[in-house]
TIMILO-820015 format. One record per residue (C-alpha): z, x, y; residue in one letter. Coordinates in steps of 0.05 Angstrom, whole numbers, plus 5000, padded with zeros to 4 digits. Layout:
N
ZXYa ...
END
This chain:
289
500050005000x 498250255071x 503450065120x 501550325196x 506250145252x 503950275326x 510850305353x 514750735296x 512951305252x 513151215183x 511751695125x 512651475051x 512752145001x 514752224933x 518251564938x 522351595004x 520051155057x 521551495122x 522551085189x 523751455250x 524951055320x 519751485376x 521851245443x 526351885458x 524751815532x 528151085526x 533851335470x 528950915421x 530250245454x 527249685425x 521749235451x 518948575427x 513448975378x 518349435348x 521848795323x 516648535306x 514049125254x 520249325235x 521948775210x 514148605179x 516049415156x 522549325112x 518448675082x 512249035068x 515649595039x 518449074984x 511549094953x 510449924964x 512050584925x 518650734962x 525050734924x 529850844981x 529150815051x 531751295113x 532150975183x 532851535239x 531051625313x 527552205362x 531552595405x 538552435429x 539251755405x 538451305349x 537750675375x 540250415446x 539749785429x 533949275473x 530149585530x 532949325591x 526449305631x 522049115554x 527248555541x 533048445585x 529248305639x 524847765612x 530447465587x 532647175648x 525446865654x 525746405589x 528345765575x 534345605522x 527945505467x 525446185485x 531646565476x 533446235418x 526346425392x 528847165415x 535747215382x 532346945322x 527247525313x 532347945327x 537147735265x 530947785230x 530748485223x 538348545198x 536048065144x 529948445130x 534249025113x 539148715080x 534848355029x 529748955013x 531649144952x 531849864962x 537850294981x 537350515064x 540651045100x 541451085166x 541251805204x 545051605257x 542752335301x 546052075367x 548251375397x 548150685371x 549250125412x 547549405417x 542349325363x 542850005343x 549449975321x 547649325276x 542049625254x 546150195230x 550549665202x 545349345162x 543449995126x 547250115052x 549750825082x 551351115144x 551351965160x 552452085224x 552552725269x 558553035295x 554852735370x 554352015349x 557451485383x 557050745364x 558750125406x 557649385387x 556449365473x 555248635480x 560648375509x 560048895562x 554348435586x 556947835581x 554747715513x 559047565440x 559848035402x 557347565347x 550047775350x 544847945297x 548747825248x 554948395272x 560547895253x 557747865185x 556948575166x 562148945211x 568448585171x 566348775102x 565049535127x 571749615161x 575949005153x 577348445206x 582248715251x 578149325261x 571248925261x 574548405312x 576349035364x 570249365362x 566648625376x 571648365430x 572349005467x 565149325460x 567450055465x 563550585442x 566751005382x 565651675361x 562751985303x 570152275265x 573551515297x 567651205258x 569151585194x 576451415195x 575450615192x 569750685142x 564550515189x 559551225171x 560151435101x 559352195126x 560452575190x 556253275190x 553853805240x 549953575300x 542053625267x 543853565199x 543452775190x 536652695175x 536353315120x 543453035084x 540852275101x 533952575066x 538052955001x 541152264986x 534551924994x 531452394940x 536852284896x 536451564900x 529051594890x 529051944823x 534951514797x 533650814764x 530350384824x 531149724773x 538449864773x 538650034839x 536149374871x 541448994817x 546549374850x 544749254921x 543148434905x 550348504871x 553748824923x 551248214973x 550747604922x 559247794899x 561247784970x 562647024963x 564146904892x 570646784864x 572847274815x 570746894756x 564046774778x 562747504802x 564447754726x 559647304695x 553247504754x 554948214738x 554748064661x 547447774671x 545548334723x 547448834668x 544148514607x 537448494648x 538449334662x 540249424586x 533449054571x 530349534623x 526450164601x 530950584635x 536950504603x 533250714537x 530551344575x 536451504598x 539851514517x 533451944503x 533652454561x 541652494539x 539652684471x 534553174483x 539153454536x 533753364587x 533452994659x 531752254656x 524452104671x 526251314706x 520950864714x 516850954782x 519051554805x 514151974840x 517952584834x 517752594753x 510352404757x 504752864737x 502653334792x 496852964829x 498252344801x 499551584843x 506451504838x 507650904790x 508750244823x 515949994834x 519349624768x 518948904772x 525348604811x 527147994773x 534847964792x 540247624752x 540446934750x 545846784803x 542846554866x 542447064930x 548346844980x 
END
């Protein structure tokens, strides 16, 4: 599958899917379009080659949430239709990440704020440089906190209390703050995101994609089960993986004290070969919450 954004870069190889933010000038604020194909992106990408994703930004910044002159300012021109047409693309693109069944890490190089910081939210992993600073900004401009989806996803990364200071008060936190309440998964050396957000993207791509996207719908599916009900969808999620060609490979590899060869994966493919298309994601029976 060719997938060519105007208003990104993106580079798929050996089974990584690399999107990188390129307005440095602007500290890769969004605009209308790069809503628009990011989100058409992390769909598209359903259908493509990559078996993890990394979501990074030029320059200083990862995201700085919407352009103030692309967006903001237009804002103030539409009616309550309009904006509710707006705030629904925008929680598009949190959903588009959140549903692709693919791992994605965010190389959060610099600051996140407004979108940014959601969009780092919505990502399955967070490394962030020793520079980064997030901030869930929005009530700083007279906005809730509740937007694109943050009062969803902030309380299951770091707990309510934490989740409801960061969205009443809007201040920005640092990188080593943001390890501490379990908002970044790693905190390394200013320049060294992308590379470690890269190393975990490799390893994820030669592991077992099929369980992969089981563990990722699992993950979101058992966040409103009862206990009971989350035992019995992971007991269908795992019968499907044991009935998987990977599980046998991996039994094999183990015997012949060799590296499993998963299915799909670019990097155990034939040198000049098409990388093999991504297994089939038929999930477990229990519906997606």
């Amino acid at each position: 599958m060719t997938l060519t954004p105007r208003s990104f870069q993106l580079e798929v190889s050996r089974g990584v899917a690399e999107i990188t933010l390129s307005r440095p000038d602007r500290l890769n604020a969004l605009t209308f379009e790069i809503y628009g194909e990011l989100t058409a992106t992390f769909r598209s990408l359903e259908r493509s080659a990559a078996r993890a994703v990394v979501l990074t930004g030029e320059g200083r910044g990862f995201c700085s949430g919407g352009d103030v002159e692309g967006i903001i300012a237009e804002l103030f021109a539409r009616d309550a239709r309009g904006l509710l047409e707006f705030t629904r693309v925008t929680g598009a693109l949190i959903q588009s990440i959140c549903e692709l069944r693919r791992p994605v890490i965010a190389a959060v190089n610099g600051v996140a704020v407004g979108a940014g910081a959601v969009i780092a939210a919505a990502c399955d992993l967070r490394i962030a440089a020793a520079s980064a600073r997030f901030g869930f900004i929005f009530p700083k401009v007279g906005l809730s906190g509740a937007d694109m989806g943050a009062s969803y996803l902030l309380p299951r990364i770091v707990g309510h209390g934490r989740a409801a200071e960061l969205l009443f008060f809007g201040d920005l936190v640092g990188a080593d703050e943001a390890l501490r309440i379990g908002l970044v998964n790693r905190v390394v050396p200013d320049g060294d995101a992308l590379p470690v957000a890269r190393e975990w993207a490799e390893r994820l791509a030669r592991g077992p994609a099929f369980a992969h996207a089981i563990t990722k719908q699992m993950l979101e599916s058992e966040r409103t089960m009862s206990l009971a009900a989350a035992i019995e969808a992971e007991a269908q999620a795992q019968a499907l993986c044991m009935a998987h060609p990977d599980f046998r490979e991996a039994y094999e590899a183990n015997k012949a004290k060799r590296p499993p060869r998963f299915e799909g994966d670019a990097a155990a493919a034939p040198e000049g070969a098409d990388a093999a298309p991504t297994p089939r994601s038929t999930g477990p029976a229990t519906p997606r919450a």
